[in-house]
C-alpha positions as CSV (number, residue, x, y, z in Angstrom):
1,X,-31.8,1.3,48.1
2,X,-31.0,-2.5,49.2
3,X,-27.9,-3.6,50.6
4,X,-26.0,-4.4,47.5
5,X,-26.7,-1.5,45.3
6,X,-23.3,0.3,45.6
7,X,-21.4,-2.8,44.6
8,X,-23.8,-2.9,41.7
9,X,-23.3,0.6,40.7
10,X,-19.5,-0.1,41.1
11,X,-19.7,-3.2,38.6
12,X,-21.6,-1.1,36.3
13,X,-18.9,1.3,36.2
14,X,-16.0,-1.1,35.9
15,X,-17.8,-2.9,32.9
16,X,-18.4,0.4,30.7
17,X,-14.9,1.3,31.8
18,X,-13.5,-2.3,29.8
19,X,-16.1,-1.9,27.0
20,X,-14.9,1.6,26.3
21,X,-11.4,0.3,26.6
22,X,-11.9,-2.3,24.2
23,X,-14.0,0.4,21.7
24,X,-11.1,2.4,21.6
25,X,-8.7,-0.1,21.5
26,X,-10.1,-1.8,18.2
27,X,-10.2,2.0,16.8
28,X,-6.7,1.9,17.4
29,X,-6.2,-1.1,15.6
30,X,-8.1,-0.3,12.9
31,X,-6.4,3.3,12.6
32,X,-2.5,1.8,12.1
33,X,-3.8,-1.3,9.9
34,X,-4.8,1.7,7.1
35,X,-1.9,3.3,8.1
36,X,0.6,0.3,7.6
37,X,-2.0,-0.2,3.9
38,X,-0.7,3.1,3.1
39,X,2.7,2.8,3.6
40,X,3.0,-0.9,2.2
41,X,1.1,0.8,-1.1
42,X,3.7,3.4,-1.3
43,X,6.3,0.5,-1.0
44,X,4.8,-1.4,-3.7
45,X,4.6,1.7,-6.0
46,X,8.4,2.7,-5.5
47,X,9.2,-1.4,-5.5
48,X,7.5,-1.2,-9.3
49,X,9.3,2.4,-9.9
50,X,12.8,0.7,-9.3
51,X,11.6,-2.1,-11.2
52,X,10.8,0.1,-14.1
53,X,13.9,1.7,-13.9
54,X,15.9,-1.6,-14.2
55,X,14.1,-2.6,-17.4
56,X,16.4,-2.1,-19.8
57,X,14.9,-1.8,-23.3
58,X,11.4,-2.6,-22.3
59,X,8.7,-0.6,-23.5
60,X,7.4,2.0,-21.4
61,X,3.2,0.6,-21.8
62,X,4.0,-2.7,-21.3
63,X,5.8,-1.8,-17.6
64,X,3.8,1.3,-16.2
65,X,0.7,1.0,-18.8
66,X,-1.3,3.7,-16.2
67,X,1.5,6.1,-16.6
68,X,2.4,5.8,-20.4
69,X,1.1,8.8,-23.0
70,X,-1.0,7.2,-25.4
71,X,1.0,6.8,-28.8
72,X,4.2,8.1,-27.5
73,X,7.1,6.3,-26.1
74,X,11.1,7.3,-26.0
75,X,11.8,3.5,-25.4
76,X,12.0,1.5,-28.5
77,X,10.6,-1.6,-28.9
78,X,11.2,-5.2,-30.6
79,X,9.3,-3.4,-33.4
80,X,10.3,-0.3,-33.6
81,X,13.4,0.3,-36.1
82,X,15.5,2.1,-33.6
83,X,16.1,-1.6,-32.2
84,X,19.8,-1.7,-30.6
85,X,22.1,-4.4,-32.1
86,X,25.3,-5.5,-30.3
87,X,28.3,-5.3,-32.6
88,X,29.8,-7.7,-34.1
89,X,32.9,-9.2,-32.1
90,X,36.0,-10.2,-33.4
């Protein structure tokens, strides 16, 4: 072997070391960026829940359309003739 083969081996070593390093550091990254997708979908999906919720009189298709049966609805609507009317004040 020449003179400088050890040092070559050495620098070998130490640049697999870093590329590994960097492999499993953008695995790492990529791992909590679904995991922080997941949770900010969740939070979206209770955010719309709440906002469901705080919809007073709206119709359940026209909030949540993915969740509503087909035909059926216990919320009236502006057309529906179970519309509330605020008595008439004094």
């Amino acid at each position: 072997m020449g003179n400088n083969a050890e040092y070559m081996i050495l620098g070998y070593a130490a640049m697999a070391i870093i590329l590994f390093g960097m492999v499993a550091w953008l695995y790492w990254r990529y791992v909590m960026a679904r995991r922080e997708e997941q949770l900010l979908t969740e939070f979206e999906a209770e955010q719309q829940a709440d906002s469901v919720k705080a919809a007073v009189g709206a119709m359940e298709e026209d909030v949540l359309p993915q969740r509503a049966t087909p035909g059926q609805s216990g919320m009236s609507g502006p057309s529906s003739e179970r519309v509330r009317t605020l008595p008439d004040q004094p």
